[in-house]
C-alpha positions as CSV (number, residue, x, y, z in Angstrom):
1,X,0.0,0.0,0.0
2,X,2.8,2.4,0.6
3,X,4.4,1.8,-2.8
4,X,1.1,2.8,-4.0
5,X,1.0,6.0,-2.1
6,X,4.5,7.0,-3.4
7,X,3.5,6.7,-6.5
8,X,0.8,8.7,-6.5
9,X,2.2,11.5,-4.8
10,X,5.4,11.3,-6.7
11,X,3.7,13.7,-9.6
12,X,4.3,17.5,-9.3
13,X,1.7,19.5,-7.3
14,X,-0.6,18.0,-4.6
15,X,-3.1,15.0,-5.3
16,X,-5.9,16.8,-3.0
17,X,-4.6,20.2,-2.8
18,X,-3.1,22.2,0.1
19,X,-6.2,23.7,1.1
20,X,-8.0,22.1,4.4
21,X,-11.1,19.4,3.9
22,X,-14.2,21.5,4.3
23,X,-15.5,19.7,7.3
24,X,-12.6,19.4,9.4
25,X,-11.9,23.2,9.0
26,X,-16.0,23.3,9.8
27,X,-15.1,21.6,13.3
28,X,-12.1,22.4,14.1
29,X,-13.3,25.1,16.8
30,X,-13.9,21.4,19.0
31,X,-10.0,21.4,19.4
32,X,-8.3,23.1,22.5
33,X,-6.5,25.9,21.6
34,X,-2.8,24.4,20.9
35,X,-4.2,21.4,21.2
36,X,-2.0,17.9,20.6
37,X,-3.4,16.8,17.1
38,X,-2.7,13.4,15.5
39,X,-3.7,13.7,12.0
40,X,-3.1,9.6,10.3
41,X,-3.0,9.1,6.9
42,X,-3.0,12.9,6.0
43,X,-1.0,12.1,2.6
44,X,0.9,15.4,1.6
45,X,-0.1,16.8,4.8
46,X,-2.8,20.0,3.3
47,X,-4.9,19.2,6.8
48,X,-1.7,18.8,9.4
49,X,0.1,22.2,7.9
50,X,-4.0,23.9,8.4
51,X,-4.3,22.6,11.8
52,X,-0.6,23.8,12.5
53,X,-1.6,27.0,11.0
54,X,-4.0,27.3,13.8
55,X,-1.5,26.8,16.5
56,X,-2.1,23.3,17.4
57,X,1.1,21.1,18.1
58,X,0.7,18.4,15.2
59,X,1.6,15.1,14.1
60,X,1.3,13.7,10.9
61,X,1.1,9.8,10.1
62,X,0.8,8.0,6.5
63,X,2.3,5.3,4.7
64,X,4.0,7.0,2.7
65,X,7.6,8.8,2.8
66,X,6.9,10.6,-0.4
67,X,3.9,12.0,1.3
68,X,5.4,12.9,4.6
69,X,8.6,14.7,3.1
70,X,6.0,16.8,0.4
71,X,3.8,17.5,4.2
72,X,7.4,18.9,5.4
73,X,7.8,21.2,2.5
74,X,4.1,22.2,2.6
75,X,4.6,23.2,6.4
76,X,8.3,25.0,5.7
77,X,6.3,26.9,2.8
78,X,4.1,27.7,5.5
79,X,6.2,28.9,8.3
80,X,4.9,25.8,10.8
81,X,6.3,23.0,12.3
82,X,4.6,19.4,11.9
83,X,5.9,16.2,13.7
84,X,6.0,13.4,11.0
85,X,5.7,9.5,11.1
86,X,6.1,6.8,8.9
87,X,3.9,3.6,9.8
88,X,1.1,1.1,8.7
89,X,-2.2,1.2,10.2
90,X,-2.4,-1.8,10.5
91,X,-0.4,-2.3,13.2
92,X,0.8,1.3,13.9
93,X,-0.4,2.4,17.3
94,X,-0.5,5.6,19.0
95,X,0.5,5.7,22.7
96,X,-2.7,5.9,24.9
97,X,-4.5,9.6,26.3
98,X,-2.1,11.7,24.9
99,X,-4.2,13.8,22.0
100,X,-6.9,16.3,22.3
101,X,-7.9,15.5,18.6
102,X,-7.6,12.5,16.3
103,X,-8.5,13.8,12.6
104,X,-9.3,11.0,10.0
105,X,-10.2,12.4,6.5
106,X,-10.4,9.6,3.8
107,X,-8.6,7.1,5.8
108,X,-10.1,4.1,4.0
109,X,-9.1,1.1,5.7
110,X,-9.3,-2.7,4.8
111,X,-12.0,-4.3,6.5
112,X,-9.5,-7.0,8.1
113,X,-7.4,-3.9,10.0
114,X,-10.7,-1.4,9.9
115,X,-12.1,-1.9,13.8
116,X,-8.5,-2.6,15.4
117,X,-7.0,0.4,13.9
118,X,-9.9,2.4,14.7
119,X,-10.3,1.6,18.2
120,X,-6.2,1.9,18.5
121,X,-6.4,5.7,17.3
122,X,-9.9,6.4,19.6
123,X,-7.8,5.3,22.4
124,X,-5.0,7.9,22.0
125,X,-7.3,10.4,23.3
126,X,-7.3,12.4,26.1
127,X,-10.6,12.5,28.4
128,X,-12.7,14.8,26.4
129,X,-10.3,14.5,23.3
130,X,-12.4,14.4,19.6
131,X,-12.4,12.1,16.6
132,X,-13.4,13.9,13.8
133,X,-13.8,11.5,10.8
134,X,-14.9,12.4,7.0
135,X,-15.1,9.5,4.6
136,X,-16.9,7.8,1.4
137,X,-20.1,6.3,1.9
138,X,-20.9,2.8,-0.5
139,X,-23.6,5.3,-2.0
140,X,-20.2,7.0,-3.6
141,X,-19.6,3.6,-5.6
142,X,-21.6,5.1,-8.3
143,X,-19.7,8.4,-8.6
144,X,-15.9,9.3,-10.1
145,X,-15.4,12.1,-7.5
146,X,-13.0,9.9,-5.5
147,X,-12.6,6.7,-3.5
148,X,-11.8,3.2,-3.2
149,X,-13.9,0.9,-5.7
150,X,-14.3,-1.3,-2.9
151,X,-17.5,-1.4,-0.9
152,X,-16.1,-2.7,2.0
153,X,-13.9,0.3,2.6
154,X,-16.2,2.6,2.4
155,X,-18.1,3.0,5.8
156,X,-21.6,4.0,6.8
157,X,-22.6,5.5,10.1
158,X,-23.5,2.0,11.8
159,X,-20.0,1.0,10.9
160,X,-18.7,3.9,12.6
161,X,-21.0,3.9,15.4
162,X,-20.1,0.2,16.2
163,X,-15.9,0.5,15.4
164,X,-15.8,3.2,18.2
165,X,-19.1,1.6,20.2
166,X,-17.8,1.9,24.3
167,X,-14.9,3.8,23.7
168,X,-16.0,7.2,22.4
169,X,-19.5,9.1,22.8
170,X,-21.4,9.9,19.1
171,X,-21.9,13.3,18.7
172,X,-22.3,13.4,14.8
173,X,-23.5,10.5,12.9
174,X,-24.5,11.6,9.3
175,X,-24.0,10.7,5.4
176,X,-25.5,12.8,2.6
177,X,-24.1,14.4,-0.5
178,X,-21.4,17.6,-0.6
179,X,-19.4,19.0,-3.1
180,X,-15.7,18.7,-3.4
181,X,-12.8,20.4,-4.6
182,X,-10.1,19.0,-3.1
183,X,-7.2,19.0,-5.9
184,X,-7.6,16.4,-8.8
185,X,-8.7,13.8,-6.5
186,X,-11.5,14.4,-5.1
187,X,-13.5,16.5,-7.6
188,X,-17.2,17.0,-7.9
189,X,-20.6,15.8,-6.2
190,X,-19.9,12.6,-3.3
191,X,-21.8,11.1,-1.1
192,X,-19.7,10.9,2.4
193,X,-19.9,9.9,5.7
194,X,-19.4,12.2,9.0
195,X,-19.1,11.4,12.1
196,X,-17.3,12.8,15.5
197,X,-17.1,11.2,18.7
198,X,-15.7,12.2,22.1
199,X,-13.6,10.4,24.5
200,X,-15.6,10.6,28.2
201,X,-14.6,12.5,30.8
């Protein structure tokens, strides 16, 4: 899966811009003010740099090295600092209570490492810490906007719901159609998923 990253990232520009996702920039007010932000599978980094932008002490986590080095020059361009590192979901795992945020935007997992990897990030969290989480919903199959081709990486609410059921508290649950413009990947009308959740106090 990393070599497929590289590869994808080793063209000039960025795949999905360097502009923030629309919802996370939407919710970001959740997030303490300098906040510890762990921001996995961010790519070339457009939503770490944002959230460093905003003064929150980040890290960035992906797969891929060309991604993580092209997050470094995004955040040098930028005049911030982001923490990188290099691991596999799949096994990759955060220490516990140490993040006031967890950000997940198009993180599409394998269903095999889905719920482990999910409840391994949730669990990073600090009491009262967020999960914010945008992603395809299997109603995108249909569309060329973006995505897996997959339908079992593409999540629904209930999957969502029951991946971070007795570890975080649902306070968003929602799928429904929005328009991107996210670079040349993710182009044009989608049907996502939403959902934050909040680590009890």
């Amino acid at each position: 899966m990393s070599h497929f990253w590289d590869q994808n990232f080793s063209v000039p520009g960025y795949k999905y811009g360097t502009a923030p996702n629309t919802f996370l920039a939407g919710q970001a007010h959740r997030i303490a003010a300098a906040g510890k932000v762990l921001v996995p599978g961010d790519g070339e980094g457009r939503n770490s740099v944002w959230l460093a932008q905003q003064g929150c002490q980040v890290t960035a986590m992906d797969a891929s090295e060309v991604g993580l080095q092209k997050a470094l020059t995004l955040a040098a361009e930028r005049g911030v600092a982001v923490q990188t590192v290099w691991g596999d979901l799949a096994e990759w795992a955060p220490a516990p209570g140490q993040f006031d945020a967890v950000v997940l935007i198009y993180v599409h997992l394998p269903e095999p490492i889905r719920l482990g990897a999910h409840r391994r990030l949730a669990a990073a969290l600090r009491p009262g810490g967020w999960l914010l989480l945008e992603c395809f919903h299997p109603g995108q199959l249909a569309r060329s906007s973006g995505g897996p081709k997959d339908e079992s990486m593409l999540y629904t609410p209930a999957m969502l719901d029951a991946d971070f059921a007795g570890l975080l508290e649902p306070e968003m649950a929602w799928d429904g159609e929005t328009l991107l413009s996210e670079g040349p990947g993710h182009q044009g009308l989608a049907h996502v998923t939403r959902w934050i959740g909040r680590m009890p106090r």
